[in-house]
DSSP file (Angstrom, degrees, kcal/mol; ACC not computed):
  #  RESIDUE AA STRUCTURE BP1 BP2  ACC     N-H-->O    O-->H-N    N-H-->O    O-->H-N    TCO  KAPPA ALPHA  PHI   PSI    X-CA   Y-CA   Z-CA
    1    1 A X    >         0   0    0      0, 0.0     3,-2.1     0, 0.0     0, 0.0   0.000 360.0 360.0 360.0 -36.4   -3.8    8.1   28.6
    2    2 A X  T 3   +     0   0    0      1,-0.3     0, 0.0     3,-0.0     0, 0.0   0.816 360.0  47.1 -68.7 -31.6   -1.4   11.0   28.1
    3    3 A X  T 3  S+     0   0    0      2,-0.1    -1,-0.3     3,-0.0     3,-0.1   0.603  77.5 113.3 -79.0  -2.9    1.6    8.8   28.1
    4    4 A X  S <  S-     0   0    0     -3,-2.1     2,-0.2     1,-0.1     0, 0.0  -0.469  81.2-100.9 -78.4 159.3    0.5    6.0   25.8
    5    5 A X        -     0   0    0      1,-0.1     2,-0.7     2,-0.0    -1,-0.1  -0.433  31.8-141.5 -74.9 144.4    2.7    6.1   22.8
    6    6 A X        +     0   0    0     -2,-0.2     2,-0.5    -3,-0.1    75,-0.1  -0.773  24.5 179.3 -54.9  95.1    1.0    7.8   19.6
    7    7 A X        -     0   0    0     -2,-0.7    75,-0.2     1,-0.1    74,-0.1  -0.822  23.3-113.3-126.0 145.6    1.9    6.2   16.4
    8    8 A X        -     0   0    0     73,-0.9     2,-0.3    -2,-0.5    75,-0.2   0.182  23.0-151.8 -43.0-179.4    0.9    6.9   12.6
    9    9 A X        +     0   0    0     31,-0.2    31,-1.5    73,-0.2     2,-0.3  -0.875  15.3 174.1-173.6 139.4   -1.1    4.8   10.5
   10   10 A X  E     -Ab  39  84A   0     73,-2.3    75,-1.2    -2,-0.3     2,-0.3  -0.943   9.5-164.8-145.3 156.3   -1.3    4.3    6.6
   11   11 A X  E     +A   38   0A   0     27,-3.8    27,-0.7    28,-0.5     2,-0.3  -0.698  13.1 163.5-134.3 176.5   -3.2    1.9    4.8
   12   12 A X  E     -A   37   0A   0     73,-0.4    75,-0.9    -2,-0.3     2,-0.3  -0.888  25.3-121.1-173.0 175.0   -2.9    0.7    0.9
   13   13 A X  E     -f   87   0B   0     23,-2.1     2,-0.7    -2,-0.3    75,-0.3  -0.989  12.0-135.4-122.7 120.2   -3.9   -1.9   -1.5
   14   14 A X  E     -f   88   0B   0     73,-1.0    75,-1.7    -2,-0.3    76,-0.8  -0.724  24.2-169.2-100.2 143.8   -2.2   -4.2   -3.5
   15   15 A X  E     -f   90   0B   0     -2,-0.7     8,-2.6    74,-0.2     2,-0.3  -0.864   2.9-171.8 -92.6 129.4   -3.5   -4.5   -7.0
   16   16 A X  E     -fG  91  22B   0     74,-1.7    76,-1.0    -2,-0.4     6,-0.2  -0.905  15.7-134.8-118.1 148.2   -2.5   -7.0   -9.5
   17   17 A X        -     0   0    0      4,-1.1    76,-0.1    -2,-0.3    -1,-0.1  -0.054  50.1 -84.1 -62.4-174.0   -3.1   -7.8  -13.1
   18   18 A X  S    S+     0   0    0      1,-0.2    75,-0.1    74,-0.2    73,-0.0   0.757 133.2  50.8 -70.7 -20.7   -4.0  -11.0  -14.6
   19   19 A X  S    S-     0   0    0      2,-0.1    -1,-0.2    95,-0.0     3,-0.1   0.714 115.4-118.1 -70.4 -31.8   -0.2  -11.9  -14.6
   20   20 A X        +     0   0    0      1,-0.2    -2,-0.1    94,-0.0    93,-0.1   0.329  59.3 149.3  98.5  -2.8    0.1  -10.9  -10.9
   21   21 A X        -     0   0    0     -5,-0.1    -4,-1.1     1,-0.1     2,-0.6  -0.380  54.5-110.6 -68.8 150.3    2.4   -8.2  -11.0
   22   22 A X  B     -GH  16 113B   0     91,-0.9    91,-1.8    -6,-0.2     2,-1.4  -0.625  24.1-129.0 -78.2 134.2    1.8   -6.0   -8.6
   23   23 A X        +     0   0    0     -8,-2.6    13,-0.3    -2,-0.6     2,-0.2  -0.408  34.1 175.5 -78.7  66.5    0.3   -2.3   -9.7
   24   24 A X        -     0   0    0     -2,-1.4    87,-2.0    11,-0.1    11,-0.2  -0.443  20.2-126.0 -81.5 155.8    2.3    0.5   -8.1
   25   25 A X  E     -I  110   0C   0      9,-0.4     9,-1.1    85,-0.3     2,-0.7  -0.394   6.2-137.8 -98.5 145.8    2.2    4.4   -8.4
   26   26 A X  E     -I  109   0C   0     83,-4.5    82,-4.4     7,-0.2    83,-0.8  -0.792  26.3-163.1-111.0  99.5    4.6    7.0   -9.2
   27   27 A X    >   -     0   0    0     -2,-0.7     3,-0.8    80,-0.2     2,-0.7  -0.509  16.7-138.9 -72.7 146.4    4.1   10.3   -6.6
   28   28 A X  T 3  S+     0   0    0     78,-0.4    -1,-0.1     1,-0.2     3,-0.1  -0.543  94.1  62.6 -90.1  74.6    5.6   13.6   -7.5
   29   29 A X  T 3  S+     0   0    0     -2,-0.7     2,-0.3     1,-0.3    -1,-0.2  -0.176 101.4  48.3-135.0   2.6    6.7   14.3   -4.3
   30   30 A X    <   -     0   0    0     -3,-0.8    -1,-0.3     1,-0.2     0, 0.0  -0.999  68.7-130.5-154.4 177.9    8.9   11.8   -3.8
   31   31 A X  S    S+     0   0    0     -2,-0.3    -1,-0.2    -3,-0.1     0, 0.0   0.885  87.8  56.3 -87.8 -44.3   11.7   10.0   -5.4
   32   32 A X  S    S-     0   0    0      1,-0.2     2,-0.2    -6,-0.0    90,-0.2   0.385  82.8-108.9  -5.2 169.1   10.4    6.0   -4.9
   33   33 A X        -     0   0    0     88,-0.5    90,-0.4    -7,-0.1    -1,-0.2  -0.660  38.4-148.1-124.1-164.6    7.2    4.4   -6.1
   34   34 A X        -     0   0    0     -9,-1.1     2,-0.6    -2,-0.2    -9,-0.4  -0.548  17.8 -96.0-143.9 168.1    4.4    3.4   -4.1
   35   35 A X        -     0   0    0    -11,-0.2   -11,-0.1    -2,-0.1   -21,-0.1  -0.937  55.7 -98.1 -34.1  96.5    1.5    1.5   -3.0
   36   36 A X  S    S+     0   0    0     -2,-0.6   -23,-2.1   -13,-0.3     2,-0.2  -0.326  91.7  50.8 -14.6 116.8   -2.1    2.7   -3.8
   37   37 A X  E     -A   12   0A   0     16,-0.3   -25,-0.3   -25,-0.2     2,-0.2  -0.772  55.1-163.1 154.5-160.0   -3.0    4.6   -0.2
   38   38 A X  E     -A   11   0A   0    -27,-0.7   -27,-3.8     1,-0.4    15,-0.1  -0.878  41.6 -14.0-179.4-175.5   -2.0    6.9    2.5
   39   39 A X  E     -A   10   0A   0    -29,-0.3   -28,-0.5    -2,-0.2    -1,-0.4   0.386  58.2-122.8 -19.7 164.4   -2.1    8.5    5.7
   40   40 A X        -     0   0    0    -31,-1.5     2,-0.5   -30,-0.2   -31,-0.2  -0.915  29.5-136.1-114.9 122.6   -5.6    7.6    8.2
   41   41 A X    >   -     0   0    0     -2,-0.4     3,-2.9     1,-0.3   -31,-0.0  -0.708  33.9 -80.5 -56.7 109.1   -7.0   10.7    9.0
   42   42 A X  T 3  S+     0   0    0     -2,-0.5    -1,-0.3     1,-0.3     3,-0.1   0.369 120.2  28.0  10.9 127.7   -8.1   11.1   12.7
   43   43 A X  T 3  S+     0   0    0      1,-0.2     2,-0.5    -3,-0.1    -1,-0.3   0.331 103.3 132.0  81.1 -17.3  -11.3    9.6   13.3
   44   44 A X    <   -     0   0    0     -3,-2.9    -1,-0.2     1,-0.1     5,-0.1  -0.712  59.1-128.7 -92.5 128.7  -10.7    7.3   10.8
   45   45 A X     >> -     0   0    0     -2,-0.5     4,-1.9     1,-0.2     5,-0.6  -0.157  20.1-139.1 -47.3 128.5  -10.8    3.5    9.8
   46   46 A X  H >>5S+     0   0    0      2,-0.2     4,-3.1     1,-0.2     3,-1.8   0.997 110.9  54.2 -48.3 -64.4   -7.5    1.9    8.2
   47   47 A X  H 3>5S+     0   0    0      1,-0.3     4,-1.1     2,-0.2    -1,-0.2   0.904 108.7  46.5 -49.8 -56.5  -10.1    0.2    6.0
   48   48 A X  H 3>5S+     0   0    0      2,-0.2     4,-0.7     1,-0.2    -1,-0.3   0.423 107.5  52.9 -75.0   4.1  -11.8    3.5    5.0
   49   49 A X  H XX5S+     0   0    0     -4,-1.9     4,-3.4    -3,-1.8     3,-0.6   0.733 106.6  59.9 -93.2 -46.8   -8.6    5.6    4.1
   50   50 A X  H 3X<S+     0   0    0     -4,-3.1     4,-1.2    -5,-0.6    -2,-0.2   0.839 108.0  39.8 -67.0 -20.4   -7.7    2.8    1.9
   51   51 A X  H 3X S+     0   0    0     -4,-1.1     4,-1.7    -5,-0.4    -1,-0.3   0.816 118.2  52.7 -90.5 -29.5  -10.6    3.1   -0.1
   52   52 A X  H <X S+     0   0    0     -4,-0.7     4,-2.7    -3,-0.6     5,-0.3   0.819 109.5  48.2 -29.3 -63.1  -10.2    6.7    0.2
   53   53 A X  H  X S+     0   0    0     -4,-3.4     4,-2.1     2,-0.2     5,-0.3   0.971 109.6  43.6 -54.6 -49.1   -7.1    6.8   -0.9
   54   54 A X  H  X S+     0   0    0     -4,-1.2     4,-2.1    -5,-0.4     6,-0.9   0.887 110.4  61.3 -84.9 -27.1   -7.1    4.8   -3.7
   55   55 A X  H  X S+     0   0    0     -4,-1.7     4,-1.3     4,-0.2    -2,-0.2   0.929 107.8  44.4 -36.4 -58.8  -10.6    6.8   -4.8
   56   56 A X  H >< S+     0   0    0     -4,-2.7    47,-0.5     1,-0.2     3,-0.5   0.991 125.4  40.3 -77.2 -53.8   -8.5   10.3   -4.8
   57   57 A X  H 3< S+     0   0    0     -4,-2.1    46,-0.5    -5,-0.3    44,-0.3   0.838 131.5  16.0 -25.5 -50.8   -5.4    8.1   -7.0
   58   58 A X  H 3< S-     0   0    0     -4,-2.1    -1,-0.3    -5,-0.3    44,-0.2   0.357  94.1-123.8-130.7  15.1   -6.5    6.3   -9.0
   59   59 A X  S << S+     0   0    0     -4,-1.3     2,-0.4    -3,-0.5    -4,-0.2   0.745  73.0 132.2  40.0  32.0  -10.5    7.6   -9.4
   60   60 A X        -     0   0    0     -6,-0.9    -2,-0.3    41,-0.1     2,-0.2  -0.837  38.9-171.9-106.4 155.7  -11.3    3.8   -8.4
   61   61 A X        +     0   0    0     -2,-0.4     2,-0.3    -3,-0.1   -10,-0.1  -0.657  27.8 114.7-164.0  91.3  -13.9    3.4   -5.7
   62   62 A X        -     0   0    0     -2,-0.2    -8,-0.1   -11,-0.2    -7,-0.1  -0.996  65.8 -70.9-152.4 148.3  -14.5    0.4   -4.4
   63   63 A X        -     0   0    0     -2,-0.3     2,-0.1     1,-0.1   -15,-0.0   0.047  48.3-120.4  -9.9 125.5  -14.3   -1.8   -1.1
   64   64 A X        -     0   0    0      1,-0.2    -1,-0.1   -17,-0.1    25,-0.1  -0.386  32.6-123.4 -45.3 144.6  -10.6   -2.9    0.1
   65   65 A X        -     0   0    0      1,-0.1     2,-0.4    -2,-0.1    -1,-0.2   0.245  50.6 -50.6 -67.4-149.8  -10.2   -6.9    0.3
   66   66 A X  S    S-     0   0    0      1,-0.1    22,-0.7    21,-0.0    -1,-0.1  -0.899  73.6 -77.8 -93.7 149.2   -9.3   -8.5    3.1
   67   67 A X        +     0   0    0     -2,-0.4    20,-0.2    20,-0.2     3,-0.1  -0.049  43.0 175.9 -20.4  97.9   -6.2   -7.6    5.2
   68   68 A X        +     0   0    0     18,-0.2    75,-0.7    74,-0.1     2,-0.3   0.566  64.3   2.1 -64.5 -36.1   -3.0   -8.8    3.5
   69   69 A X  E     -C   86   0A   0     17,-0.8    17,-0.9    73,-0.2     2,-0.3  -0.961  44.8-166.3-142.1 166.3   -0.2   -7.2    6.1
   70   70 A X  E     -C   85   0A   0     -2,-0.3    75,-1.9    15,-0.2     2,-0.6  -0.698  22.1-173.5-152.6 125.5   -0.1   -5.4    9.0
   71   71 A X  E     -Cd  84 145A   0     13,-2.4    13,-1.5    -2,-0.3     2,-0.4  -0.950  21.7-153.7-160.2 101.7    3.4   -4.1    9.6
   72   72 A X  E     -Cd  83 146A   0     73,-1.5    75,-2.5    -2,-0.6     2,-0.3  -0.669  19.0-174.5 -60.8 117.2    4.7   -2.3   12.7
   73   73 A X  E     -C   82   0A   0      9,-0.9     9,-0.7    -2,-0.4     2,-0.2  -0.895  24.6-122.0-121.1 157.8    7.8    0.0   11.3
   74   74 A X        -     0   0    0     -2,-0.3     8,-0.2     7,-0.2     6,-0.1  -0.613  45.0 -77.0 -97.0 170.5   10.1    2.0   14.5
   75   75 A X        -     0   0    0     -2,-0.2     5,-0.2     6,-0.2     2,-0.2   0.314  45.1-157.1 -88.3 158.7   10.3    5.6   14.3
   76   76 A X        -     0   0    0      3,-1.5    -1,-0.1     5,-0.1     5,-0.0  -0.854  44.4 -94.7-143.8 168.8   13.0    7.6   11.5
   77   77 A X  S    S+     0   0    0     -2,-0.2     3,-0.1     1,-0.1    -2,-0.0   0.872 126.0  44.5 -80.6  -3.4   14.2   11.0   12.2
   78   78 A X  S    S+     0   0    0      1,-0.2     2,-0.2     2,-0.0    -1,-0.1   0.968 120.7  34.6-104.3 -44.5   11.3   12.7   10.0
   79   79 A X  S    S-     0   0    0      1,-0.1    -3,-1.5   -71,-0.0    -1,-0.2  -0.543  73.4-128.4-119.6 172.3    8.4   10.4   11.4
   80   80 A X        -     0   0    0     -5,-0.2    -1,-0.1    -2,-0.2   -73,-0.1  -0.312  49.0 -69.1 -98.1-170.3    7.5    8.9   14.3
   81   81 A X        +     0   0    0    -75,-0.1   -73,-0.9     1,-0.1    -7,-0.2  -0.486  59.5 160.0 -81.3 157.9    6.7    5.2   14.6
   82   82 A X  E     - C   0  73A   0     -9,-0.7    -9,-0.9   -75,-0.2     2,-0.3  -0.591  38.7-106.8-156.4-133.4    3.7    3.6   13.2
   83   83 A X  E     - C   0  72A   0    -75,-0.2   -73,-2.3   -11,-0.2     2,-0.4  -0.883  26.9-163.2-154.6 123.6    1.6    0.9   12.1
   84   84 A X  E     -bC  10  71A   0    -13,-1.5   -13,-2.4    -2,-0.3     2,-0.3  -0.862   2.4-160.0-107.6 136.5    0.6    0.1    8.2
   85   85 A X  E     - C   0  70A   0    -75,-1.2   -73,-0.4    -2,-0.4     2,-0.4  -0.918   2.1-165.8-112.1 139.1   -2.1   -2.0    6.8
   86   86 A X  E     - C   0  69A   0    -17,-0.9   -17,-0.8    -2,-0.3     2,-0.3  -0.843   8.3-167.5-133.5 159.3   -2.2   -3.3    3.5
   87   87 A X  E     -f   13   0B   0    -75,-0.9   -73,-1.0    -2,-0.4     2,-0.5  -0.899  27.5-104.2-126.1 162.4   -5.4   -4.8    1.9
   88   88 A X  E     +f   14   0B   0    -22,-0.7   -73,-0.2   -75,-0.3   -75,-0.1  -0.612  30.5 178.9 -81.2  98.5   -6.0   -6.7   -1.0
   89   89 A X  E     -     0   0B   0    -75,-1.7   -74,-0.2    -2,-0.5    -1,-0.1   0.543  33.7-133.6-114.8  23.0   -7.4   -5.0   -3.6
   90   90 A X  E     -f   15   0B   0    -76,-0.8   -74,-1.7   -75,-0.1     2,-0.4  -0.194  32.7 -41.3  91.4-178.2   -7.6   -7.6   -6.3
   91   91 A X  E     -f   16   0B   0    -76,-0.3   -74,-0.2    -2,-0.0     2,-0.1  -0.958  54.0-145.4-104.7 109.6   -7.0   -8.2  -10.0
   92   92 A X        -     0   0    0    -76,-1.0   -74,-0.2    -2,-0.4     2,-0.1  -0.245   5.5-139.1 -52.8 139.7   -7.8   -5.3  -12.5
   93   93 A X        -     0   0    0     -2,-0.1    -1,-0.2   -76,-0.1     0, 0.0  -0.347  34.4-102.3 -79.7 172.1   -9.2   -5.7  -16.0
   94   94 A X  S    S+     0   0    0      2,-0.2     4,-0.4    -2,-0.1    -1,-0.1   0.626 124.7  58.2 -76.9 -39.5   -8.0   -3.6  -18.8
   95   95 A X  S >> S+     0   0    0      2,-0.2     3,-2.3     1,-0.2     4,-0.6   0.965  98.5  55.9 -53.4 -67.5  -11.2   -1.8  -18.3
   96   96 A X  T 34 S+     0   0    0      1,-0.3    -1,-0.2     2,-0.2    -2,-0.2   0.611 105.1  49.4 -79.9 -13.1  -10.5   -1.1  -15.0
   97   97 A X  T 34 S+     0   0    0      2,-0.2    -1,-0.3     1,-0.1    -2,-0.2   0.559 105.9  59.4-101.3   4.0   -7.0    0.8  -15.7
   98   98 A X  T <4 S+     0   0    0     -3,-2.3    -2,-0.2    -4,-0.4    -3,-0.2   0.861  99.8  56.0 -74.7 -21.9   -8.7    2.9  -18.5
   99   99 A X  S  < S+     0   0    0     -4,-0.6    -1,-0.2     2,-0.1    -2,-0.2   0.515  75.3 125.9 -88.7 -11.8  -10.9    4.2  -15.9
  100  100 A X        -     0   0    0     -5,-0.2   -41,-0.2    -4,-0.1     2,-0.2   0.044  38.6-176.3 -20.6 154.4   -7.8    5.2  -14.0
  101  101 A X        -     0   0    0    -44,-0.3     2,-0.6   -43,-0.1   -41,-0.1  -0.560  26.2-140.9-154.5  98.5   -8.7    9.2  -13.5
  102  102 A X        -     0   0    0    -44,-0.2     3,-0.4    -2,-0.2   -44,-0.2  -0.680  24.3-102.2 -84.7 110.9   -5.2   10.0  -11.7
  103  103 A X    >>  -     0   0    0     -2,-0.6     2,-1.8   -47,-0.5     3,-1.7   0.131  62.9 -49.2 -30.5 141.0   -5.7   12.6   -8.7
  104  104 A X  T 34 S-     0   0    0      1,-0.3    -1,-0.2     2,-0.2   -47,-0.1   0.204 107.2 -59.2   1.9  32.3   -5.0   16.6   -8.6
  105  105 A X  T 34 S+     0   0    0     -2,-1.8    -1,-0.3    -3,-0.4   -77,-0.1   0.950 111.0 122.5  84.6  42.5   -1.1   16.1  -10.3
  106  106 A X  T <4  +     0   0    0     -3,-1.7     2,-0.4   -49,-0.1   -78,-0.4   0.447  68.8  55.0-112.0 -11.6   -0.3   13.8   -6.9
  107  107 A X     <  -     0   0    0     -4,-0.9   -80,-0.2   -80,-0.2     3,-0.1  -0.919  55.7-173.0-103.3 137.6    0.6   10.8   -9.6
  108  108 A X  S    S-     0   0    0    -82,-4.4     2,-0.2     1,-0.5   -81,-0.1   0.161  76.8 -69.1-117.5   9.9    3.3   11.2  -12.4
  109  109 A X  E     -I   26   0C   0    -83,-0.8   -83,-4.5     2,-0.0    -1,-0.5  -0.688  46.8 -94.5 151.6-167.8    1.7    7.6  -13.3
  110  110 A X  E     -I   25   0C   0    -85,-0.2     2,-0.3    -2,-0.2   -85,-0.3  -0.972  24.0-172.2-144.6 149.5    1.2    3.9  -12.6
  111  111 A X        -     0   0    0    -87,-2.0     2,-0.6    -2,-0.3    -2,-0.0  -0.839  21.8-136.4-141.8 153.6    2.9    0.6  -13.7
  112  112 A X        -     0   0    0     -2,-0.3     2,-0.6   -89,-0.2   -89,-0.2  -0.987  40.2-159.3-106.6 117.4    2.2   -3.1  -13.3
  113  113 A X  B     -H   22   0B   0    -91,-1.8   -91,-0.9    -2,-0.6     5,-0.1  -0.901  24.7-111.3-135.2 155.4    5.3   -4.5  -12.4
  114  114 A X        -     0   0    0     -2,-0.6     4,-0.1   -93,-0.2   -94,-0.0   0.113  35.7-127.5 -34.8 142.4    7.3   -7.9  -12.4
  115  115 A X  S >  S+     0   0    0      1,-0.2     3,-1.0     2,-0.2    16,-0.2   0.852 109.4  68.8 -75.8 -26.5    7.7   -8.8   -8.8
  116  116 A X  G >  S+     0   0    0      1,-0.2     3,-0.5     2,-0.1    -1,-0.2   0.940 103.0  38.6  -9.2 -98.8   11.2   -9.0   -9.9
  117  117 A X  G 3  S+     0   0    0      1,-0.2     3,-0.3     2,-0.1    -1,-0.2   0.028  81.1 106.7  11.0 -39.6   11.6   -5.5  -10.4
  118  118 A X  G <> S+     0   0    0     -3,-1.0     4,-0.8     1,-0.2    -1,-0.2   0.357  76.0  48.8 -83.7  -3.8    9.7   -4.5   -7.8
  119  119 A X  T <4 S+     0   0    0     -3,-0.5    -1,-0.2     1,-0.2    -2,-0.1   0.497  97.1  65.5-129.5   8.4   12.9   -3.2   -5.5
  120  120 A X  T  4 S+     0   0    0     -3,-0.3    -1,-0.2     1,-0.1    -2,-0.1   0.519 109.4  39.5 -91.2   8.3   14.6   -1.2   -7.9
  121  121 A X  T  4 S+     0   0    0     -3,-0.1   -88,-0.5     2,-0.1     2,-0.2   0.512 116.4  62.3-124.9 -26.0   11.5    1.2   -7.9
  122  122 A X  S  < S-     0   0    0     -4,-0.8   -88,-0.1   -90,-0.2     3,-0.1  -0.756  90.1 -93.3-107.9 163.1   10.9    1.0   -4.0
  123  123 A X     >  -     0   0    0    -90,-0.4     4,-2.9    -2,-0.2     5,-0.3  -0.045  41.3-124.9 -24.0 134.3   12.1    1.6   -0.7
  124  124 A X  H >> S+     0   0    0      2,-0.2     3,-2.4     3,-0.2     4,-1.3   0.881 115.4  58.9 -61.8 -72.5   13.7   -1.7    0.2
  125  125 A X  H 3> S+     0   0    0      1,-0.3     4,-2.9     2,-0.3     5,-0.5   0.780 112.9  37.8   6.1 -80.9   11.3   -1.3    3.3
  126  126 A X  H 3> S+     0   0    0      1,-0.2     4,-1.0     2,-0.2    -1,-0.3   0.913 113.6  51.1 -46.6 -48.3    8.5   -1.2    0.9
  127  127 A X  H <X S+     0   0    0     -4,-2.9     4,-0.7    -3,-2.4    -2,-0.3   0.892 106.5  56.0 -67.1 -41.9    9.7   -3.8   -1.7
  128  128 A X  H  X S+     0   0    0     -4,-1.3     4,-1.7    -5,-0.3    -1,-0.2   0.897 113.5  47.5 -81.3 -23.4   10.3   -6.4    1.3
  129  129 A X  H  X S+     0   0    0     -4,-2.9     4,-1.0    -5,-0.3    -1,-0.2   0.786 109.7  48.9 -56.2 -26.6    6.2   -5.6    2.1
  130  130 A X  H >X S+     0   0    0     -4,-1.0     3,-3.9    -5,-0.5     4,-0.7   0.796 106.5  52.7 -88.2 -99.0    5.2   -6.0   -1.2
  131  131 A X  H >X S+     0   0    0     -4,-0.7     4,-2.1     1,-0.3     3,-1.2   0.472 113.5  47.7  15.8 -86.4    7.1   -9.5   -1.5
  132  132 A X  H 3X S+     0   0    0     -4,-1.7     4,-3.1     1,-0.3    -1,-0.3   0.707 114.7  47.3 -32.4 -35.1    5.0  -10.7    2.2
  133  133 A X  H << S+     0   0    0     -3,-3.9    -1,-0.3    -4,-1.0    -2,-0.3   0.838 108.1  53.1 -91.7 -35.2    1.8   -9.4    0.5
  134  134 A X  H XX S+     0   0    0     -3,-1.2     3,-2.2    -4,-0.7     4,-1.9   0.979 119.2  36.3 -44.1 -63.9    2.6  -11.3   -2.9
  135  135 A X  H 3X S+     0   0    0     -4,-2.1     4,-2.2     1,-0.3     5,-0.3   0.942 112.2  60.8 -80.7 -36.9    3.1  -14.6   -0.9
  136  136 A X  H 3<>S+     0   0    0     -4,-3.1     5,-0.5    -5,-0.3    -1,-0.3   0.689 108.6  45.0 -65.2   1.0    0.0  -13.7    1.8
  137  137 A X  H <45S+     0   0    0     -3,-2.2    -1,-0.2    -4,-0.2    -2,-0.2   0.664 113.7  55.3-103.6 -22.3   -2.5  -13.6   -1.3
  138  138 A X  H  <5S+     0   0    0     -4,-1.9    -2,-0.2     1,-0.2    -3,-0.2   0.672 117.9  30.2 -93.0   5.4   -0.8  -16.9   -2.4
  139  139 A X  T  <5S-     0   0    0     -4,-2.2    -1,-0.2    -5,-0.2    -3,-0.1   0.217 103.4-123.0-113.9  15.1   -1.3  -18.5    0.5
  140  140 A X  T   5S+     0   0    0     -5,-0.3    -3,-0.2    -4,-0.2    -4,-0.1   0.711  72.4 120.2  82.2  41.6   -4.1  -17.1    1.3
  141  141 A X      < -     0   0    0     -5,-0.5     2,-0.3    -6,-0.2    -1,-0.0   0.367  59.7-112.5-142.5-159.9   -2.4  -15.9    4.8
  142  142 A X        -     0   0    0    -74,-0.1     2,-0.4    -2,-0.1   -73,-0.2  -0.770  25.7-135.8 -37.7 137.3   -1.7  -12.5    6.6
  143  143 A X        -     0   0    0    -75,-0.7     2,-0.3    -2,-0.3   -14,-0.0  -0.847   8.7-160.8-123.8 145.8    1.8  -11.3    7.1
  144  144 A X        -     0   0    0     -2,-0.4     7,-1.9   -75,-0.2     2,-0.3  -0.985  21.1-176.6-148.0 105.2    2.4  -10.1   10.0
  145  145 A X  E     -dE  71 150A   0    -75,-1.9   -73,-1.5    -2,-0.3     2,-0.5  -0.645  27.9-154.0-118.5 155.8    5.5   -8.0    9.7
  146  146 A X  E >  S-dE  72 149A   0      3,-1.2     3,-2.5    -2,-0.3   -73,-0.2  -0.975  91.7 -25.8-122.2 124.0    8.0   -5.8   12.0
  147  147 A X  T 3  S-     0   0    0    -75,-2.5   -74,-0.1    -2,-0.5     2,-0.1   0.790 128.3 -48.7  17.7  82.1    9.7   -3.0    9.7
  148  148 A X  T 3  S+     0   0    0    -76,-0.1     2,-0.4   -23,-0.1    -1,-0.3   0.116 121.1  99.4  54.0   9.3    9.2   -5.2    6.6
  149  149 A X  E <  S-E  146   0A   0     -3,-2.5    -3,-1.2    -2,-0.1    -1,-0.1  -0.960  93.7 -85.5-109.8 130.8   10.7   -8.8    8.1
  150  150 A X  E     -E  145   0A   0     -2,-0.4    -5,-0.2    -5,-0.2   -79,-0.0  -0.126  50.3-110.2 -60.2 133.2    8.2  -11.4    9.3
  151  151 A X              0   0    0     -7,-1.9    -7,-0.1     1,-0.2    -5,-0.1   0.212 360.0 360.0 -60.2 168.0    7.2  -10.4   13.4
  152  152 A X              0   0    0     -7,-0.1    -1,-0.2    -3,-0.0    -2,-0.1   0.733 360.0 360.0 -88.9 360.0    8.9  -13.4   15.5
């Protein structure tokens, strides 16, 4: 057991409006925006950090959808390699983004944006995820990705 490899694991949601755009977050601790999610804590389900996660963000608390990506990315020099889940976390009201309650100063805010758009504000990495996850809710599909291009 002591040699099999270790790898991280982070989970998110994507959110849409009624338009579709997808909803992403601005953290102050980095320069890029984001996905709703995070890390999995030890012991923990991918499905239950994403609902964590987006509970401490965005003060919403509710069920993930179903699995939208799953996306293998290699190793960088600051992290090691790992494995990301994305789930589906549906189309918001207007309601449901006044109730926004933005976590302990870990957001400097949140956007719906054109899918357009979407890769001058992300990580290409990210933006080519987001893109897979757009088309896996419109075809109703799972992407199945290797460091954001579909696996072969």
């Amino acid at each position: 057991m002591a040699s099999l490899a270790r790898k991280r694991m982070a989970a998110g949601a994507l959110f849409r409006d009624g338009a579709g755009r997808p909803l992403l977050v601005d953290p102050v601790y980095k320069d890029t925006w984001d996905l709703p999610g995070g890390a999995v804590e030890a012991e923990e389900s991918p499905h239950a950090a994403c609902r964590r996660e987006v509970a401490e963000e965005l003060g919403l608390d509710r069920p993930p959808g179903r699995v939208l990506a799953v996306e293998w990315v290699p190793s960088s020099p600051e992290r090691p390699e790992g494995v990301i889940v994305v789930y589906d976390g549906g189309v918001l009201s207007a309601a449901d983004v006044d109730a926004f309650v933005l976590g302990d100063g870990e957001l400097a805010g949140v956007a719906f944006t054109e899918p357009d758009e979407v890769a001058s504000l992300v990580t290409p990495l990210l933006a080519r995820r987001i893109a897979a996850c757009l088309e896996a809710v419109a075809a109703g599909t799972v992407a199945v990705l290797e460091n954001g291009s579909p696996a072969a």
